[in-house]
C-alpha positions as CSV (number, residue, x, y, z in Angstrom):
1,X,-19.2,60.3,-36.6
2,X,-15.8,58.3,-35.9
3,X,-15.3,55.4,-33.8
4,X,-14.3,57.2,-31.0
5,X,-18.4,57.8,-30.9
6,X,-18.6,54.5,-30.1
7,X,-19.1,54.8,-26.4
8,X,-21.8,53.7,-23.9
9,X,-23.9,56.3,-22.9
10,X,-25.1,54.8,-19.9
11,X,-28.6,53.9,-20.8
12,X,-31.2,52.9,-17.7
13,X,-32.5,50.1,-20.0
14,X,-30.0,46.6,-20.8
15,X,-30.3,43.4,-22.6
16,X,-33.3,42.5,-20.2
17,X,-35.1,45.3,-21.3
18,X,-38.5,44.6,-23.1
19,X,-40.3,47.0,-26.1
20,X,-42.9,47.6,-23.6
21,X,-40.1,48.8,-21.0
22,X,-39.1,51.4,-23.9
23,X,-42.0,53.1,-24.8
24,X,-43.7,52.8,-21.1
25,X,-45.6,56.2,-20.7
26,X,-44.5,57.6,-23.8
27,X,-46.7,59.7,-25.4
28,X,-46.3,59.1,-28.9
29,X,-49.8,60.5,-30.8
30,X,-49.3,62.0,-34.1
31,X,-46.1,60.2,-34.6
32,X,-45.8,58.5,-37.6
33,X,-43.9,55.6,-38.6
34,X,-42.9,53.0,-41.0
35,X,-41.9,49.7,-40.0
36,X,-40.9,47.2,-42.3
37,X,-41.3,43.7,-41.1
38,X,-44.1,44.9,-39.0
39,X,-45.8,41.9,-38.7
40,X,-43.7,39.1,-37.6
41,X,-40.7,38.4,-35.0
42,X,-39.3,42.0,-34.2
43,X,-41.1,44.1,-36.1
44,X,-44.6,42.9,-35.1
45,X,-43.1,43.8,-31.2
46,X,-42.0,47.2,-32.7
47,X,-45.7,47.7,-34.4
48,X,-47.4,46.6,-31.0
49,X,-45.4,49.2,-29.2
50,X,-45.6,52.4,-31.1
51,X,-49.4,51.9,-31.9
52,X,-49.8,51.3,-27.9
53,X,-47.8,54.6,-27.2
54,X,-50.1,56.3,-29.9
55,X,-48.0,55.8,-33.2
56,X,-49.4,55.7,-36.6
57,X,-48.0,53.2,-37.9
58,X,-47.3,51.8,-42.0
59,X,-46.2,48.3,-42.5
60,X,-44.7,47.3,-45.7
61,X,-45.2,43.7,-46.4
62,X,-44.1,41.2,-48.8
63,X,-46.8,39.2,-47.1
64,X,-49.7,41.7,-47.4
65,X,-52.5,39.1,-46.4
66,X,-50.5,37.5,-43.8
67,X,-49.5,40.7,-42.4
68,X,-53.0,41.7,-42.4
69,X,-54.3,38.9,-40.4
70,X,-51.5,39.5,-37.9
71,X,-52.2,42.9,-36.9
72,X,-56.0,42.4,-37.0
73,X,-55.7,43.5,-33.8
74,X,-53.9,46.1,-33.7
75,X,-55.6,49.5,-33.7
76,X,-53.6,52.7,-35.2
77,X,-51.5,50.8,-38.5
78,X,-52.1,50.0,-41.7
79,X,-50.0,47.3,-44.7
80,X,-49.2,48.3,-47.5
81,X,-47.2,45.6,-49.8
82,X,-43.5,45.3,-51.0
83,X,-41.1,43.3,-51.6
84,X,-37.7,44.5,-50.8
85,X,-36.1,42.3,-53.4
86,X,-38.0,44.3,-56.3
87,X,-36.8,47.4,-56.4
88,X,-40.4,48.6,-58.3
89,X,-42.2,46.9,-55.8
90,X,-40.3,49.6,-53.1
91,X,-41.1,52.3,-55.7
92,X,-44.8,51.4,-55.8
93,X,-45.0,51.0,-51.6
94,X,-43.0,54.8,-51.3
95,X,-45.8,56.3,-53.5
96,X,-48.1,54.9,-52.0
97,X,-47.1,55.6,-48.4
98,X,-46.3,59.0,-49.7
99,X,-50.4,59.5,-50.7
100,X,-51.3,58.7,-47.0
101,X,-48.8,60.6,-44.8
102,X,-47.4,63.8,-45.0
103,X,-44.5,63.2,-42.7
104,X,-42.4,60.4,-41.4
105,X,-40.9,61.3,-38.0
106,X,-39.4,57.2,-37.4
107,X,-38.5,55.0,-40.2
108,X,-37.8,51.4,-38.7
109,X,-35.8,48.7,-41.5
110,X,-36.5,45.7,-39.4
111,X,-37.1,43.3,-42.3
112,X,-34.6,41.0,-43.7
113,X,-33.3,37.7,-44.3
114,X,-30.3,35.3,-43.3
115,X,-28.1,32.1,-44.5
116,X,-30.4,31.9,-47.6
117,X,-29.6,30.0,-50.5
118,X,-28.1,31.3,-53.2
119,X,-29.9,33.4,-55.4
120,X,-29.9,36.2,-57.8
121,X,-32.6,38.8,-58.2
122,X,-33.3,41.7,-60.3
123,X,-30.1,42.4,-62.9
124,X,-27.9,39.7,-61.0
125,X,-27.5,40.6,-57.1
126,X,-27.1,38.6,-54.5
127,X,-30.1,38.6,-52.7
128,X,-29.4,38.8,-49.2
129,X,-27.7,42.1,-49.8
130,X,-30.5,43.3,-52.0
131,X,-33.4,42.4,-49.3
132,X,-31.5,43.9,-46.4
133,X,-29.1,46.4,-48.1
134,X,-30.9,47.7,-51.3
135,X,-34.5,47.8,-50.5
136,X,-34.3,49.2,-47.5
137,X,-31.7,52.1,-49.6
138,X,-34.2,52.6,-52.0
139,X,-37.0,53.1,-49.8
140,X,-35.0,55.3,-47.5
141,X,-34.3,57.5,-50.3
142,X,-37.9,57.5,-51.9
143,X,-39.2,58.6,-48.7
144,X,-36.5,61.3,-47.3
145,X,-38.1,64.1,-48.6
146,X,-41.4,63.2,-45.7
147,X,-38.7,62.7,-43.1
148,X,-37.3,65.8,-43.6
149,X,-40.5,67.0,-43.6
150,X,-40.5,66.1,-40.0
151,X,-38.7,69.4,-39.4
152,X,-36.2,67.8,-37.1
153,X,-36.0,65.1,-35.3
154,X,-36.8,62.2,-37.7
155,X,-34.8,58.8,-37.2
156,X,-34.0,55.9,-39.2
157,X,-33.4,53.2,-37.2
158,X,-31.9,49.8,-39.3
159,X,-31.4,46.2,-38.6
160,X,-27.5,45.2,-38.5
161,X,-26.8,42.3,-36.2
162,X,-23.4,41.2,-34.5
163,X,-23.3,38.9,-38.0
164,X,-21.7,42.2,-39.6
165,X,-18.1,40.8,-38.0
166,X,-18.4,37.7,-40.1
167,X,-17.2,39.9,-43.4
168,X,-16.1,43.5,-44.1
169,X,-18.0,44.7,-47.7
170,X,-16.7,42.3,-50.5
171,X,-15.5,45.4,-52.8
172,X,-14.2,42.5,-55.3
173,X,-17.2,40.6,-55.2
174,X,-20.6,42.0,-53.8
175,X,-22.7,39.6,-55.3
176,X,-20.9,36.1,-54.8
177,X,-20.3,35.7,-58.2
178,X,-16.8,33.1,-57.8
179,X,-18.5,31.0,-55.2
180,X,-21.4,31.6,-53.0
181,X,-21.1,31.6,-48.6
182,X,-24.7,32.1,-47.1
183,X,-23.1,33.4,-44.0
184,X,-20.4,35.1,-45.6
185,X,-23.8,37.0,-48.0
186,X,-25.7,37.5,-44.4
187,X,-22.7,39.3,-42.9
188,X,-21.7,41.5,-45.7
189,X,-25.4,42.7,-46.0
190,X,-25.4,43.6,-42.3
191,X,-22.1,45.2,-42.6
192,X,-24.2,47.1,-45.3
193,X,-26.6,47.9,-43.1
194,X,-24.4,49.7,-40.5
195,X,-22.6,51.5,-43.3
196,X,-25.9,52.9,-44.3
197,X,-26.7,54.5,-41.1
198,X,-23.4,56.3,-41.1
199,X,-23.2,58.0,-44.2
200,X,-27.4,58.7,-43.9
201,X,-26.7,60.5,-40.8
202,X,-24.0,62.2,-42.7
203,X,-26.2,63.4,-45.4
204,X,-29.3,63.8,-42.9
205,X,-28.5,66.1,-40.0
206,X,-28.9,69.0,-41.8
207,X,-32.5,68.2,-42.1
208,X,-32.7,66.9,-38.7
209,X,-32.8,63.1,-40.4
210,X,-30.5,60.9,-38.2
211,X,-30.0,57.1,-38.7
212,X,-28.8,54.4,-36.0
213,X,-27.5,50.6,-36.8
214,X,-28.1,48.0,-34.5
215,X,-27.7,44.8,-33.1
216,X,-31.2,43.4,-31.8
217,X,-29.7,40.4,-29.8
218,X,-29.6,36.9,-31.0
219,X,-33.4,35.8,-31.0
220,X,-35.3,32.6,-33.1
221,X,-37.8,34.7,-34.7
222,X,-38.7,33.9,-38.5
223,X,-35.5,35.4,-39.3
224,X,-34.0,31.7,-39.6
225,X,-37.2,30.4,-41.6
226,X,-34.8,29.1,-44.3
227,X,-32.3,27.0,-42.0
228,X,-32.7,23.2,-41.5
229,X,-33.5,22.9,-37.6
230,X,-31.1,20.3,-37.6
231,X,-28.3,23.3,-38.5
232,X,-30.0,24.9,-35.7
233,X,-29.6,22.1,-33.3
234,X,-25.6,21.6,-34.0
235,X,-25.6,25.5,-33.3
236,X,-26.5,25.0,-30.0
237,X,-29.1,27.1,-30.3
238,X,-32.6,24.8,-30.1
239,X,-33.4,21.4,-29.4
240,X,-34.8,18.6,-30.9
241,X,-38.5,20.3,-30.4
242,X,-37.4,23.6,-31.9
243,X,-37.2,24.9,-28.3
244,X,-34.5,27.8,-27.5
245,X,-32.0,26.6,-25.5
246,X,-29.4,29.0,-26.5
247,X,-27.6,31.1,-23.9
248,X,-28.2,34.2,-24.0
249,X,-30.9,34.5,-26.1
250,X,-33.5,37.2,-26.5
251,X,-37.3,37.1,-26.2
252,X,-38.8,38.8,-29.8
253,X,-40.0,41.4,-26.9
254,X,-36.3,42.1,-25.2
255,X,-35.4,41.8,-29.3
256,X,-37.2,44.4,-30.4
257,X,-36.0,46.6,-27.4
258,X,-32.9,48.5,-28.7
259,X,-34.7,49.4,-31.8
260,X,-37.3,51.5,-29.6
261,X,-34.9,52.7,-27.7
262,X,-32.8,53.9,-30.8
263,X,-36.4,55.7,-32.2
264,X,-37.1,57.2,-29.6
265,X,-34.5,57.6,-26.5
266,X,-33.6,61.4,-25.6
267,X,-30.5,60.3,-24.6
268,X,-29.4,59.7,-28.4
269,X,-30.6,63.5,-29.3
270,X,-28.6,65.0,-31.3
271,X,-26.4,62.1,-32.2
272,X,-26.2,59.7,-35.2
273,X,-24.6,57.8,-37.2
274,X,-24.1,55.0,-34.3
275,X,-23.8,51.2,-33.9
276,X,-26.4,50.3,-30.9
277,X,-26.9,46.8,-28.9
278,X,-28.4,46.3,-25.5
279,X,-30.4,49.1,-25.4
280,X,-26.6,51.8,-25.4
281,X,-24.1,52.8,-27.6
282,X,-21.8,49.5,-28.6
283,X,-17.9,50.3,-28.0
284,X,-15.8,49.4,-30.9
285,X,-14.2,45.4,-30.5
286,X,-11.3,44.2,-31.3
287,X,-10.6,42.9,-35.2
288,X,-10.2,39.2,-33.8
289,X,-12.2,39.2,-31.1
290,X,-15.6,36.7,-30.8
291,X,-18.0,37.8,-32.5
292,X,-20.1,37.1,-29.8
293,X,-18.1,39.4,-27.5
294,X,-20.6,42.2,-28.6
295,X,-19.6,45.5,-30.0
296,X,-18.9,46.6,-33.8
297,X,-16.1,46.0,-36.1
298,X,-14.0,49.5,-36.9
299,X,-15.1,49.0,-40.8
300,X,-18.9,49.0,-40.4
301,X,-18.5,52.2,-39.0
302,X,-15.5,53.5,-41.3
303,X,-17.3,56.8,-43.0
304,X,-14.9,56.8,-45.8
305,X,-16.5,53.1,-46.4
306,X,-20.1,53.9,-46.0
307,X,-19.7,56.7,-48.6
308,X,-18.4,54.2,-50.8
309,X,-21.1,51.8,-50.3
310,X,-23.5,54.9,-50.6
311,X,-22.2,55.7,-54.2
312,X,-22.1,52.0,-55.5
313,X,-25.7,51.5,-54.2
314,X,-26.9,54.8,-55.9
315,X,-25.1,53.3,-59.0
316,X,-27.2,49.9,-58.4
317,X,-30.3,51.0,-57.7
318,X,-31.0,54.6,-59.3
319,X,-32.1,55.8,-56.3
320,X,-31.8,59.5,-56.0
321,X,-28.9,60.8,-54.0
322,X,-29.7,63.0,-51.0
323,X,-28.5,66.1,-51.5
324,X,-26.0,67.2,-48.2
């Protein structure tokens, strides 16, 4: 994959497009998935909509109860618990999905956090990179061997958002440790994120395991459950009520709409490695240009980076490496 990859393909759906648009008339049965975050804000859409299409689906879940009582009425899925910031708690969740599935054809990293306070977790990292970089790492690699198992055609589909442009990987400083920027953190772990899918594709294809990044859209989901509303309200993006009044914001069902499309679009067969937003291929933007302007910065899909942030979170976590 280079950058010259990143081109629309010219997708039927758009930003309008809802999860139900996606998987409308898809046939999914004995598909199974694992959705992290399946229970809230995008990834409760994204459980919804594979189960409806036929899906098995497993939710991992910090919130194991809560989760539960969410999709109490959803047929077809099951919660298992984890805590992405525990690297044993992923361990424990990847044996235990491995005990009840055989194969995982679509692995969905929708969990994560944003603009948290500082903290350190486990031997000292940051955790916003650790929730939405290194968890999701670890559990990818715990469970490859059941996606290749697939026997082709297994995709990992990963949260980035258009925060990645806010940061390129702090190589001097991963884990904040001469001065702490919440947003600075958030964007280097979604910069993460889109590395991840480049270099997994990398190491995948030859199994028939590809990965995608992408931008969901900017949506108030719980995603922002640790910002004051009042830091919401001088963004301009709700009112005094908590009410969106953003432009251009996304409905958690339009949200969740790119990541179904990444799972499962034909037009994305074999391809990989890719930034997505609105439902297509994003084209590469400018180094200076608003972040807002859409597309993805040239370093979060820089292979020679994403093989460097493969081996430093091998390093970190112990995970075991993939063979190519």
């Amino acid at each position: 994959m280079t950058s010259t990859d990143q081109q629309p393909l010219g997708s039927p759906f758009s930003a309008a497009s809802t999860a139900q648009d996606i998987t409308a008339g898809l046939d999914l049965s004995g598909t199974s998935a694992v959705v992290t975050g399946g229970y809230s804000g995008l990834g409760l859409q994204t459980t919804r909509a594979l189960t409806a299409a036929g899906a098995r689906v497993v939710v991992p879940a910090r919130r194991p109860d809560v989760a539960r009582a969410a999709l109490a009425d959803v047929e077809g899925c099951e919660v298992v618990p984890m805590d992405l910031a525990d690297l044993g708690s992923v361990r424990a969740a990847a044996a235990r999905i491995g005990g009840s599935l055989t194969r995982i054809d679509l692995l969905m990293a929708v969990a994560g956090v944003m603009a948290t306070p500082e903290r350190h977790v486990g031997p000292g990292w940051e955790s916003q990179l650790t929730a939405n970089h290194f968890g999701h790492f670890a559990l990818v690699c715990e469970l490859y061997p059941l996606l290749a198992a697939a026997g082709g055609g297994a995709r990992v589909v990963v949260n980035s958002s258009a925060g990645h442009a806010l940061t390129d990987m702090r190589w001097h400083d991963p884990h904040f440790r001469t001065g702490y920027d919440k947003w600075l953190a958030y964007g280097q772990a979604k910069t993460a994120n889109a590395l991840f899918a480049v270099h997994l594709d990398a190491l995948g294809r030859g199994d028939g395991v590809r990965a995608f990044a992408l931008h969901p859209g900017k949506i108030i989901t719980g995603l922002q459950r640790e910002m004051a509303l009042q830091e919401q309200i001088d963004r301009g993006w709700v009112d005094e009520h908590g009410t969106v009044i953003g432009a251009d914001f996304k409905t958690p069902a339009q949200g969740a709409a790119t990541g179904l499309w990444a799972a499962v679009s034909p037009l994305l067969d074999g391809l990989g490695g890719l930034y997505l937003e609105d439902c297509d291929v994003a084209g590469v933007s400018a180094p200076d240009a608003p972040m807002d302007d859409g597309g993805v910065r040239a370093y979060a899909v820089a292979p020679d980076s994403a093989a460097r942030l493969w081996d430093l979170s091998v390093a970190a976590t112990g995970a075991t490496p993939i063979a190519r």
